[in-house]
C-alpha positions as a Markdown table, in Angstrom:
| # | Residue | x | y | z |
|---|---|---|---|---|
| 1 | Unk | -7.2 | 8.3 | -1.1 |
| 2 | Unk | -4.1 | 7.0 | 0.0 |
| 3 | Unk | -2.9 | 3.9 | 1.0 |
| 4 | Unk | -1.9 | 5.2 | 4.0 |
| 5 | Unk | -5.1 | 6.1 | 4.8 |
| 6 | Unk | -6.8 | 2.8 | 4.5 |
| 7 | Unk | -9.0 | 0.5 | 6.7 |
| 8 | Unk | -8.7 | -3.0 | 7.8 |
| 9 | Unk | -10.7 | -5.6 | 6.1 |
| 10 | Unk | -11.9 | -3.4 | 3.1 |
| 11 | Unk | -9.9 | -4.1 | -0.8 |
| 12 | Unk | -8.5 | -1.3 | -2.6 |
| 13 | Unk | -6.8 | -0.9 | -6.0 |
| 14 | Unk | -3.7 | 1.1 | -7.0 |
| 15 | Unk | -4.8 | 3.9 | -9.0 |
| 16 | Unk | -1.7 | 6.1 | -8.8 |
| 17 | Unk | 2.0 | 5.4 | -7.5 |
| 18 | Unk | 5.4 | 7.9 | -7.2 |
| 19 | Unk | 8.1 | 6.3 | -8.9 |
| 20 | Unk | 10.3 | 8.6 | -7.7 |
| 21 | Unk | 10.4 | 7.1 | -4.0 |
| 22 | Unk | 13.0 | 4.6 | -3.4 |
| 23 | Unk | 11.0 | 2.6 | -1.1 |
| 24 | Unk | 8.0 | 2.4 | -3.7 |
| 25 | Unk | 10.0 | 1.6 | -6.7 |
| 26 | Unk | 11.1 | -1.4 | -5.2 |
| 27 | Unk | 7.3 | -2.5 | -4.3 |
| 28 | Unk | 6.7 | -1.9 | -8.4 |
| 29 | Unk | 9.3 | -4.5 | -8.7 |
| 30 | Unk | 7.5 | -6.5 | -6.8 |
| 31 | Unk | 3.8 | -6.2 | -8.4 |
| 32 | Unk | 2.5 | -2.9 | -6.9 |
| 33 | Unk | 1.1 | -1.1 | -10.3 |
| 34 | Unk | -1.7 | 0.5 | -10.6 |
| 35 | Unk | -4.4 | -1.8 | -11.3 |
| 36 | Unk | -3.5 | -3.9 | -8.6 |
| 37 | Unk | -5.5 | -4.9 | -5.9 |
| 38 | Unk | -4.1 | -4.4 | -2.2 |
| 39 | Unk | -5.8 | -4.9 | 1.6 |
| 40 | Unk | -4.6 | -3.7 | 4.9 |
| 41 | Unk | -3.2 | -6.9 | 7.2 |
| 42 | Unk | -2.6 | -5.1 | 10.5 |
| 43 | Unk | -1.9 | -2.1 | 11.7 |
| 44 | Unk | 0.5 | -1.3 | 14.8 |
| 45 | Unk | -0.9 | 0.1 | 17.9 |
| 46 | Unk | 0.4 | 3.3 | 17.2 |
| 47 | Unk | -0.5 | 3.3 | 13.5 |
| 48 | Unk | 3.1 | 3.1 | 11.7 |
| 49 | Unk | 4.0 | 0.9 | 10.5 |
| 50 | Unk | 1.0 | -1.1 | 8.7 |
| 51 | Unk | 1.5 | -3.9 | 6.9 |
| 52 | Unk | -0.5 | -4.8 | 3.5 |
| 53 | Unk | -0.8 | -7.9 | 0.9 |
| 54 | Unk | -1.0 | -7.8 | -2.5 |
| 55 | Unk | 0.1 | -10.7 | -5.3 |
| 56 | Unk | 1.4 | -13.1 | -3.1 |
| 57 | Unk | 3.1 | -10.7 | -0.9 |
| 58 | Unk | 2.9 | -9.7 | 2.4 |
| 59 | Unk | 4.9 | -5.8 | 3.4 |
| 60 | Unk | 5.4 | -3.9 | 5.9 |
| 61 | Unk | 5.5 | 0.1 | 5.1 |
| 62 | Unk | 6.3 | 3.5 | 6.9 |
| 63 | Unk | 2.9 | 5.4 | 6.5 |
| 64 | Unk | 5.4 | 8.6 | 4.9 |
| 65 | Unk | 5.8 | 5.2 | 2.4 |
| 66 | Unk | 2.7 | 4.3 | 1.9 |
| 67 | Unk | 1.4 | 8.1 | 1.7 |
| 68 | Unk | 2.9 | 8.0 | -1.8 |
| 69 | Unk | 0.4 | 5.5 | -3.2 |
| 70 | Unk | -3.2 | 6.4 | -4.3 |
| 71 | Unk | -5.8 | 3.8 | -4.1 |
| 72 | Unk | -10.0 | 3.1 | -4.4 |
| 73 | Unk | -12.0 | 1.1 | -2.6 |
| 74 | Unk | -13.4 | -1.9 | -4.7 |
């Protein structure tokens, strides 16, 4: 599935991410590989954008963003 798809209050881990997105690269700088366990913080009222945690850090990404990251529930 993909992160972008995710519920609140449920722990995923990154199976699967697209390098070739600018916006994702940067989050594999910061500790989003696959392996790596994320959760959903909050969600906008309208859905975009969401905003996740994962070692230590707390983002904020477009759903077209996070769409380019594949995760599993734990």
């Amino acid at each position: 599935m993909q992160l972008s798809q995710i519920k609140k209050d449920g722990l995923f881990r990154v199976t699967k991410v697209n390098p070739g997105n600018e916006c994702v690269s940067c989050l594999m700088a910061l500790g989003l590989v696959p392996g790596q366990h994320i959760r959903l913080t909050h969600e906008a009222p309208l859905g975009d954008p969401i905003a996740v945690a994962f070692s230590g850090c707390h983002m904020s990404l477009r759903l077209c963003d996070a769409a380019e990251v594949e995760v599993e529930a734990v």
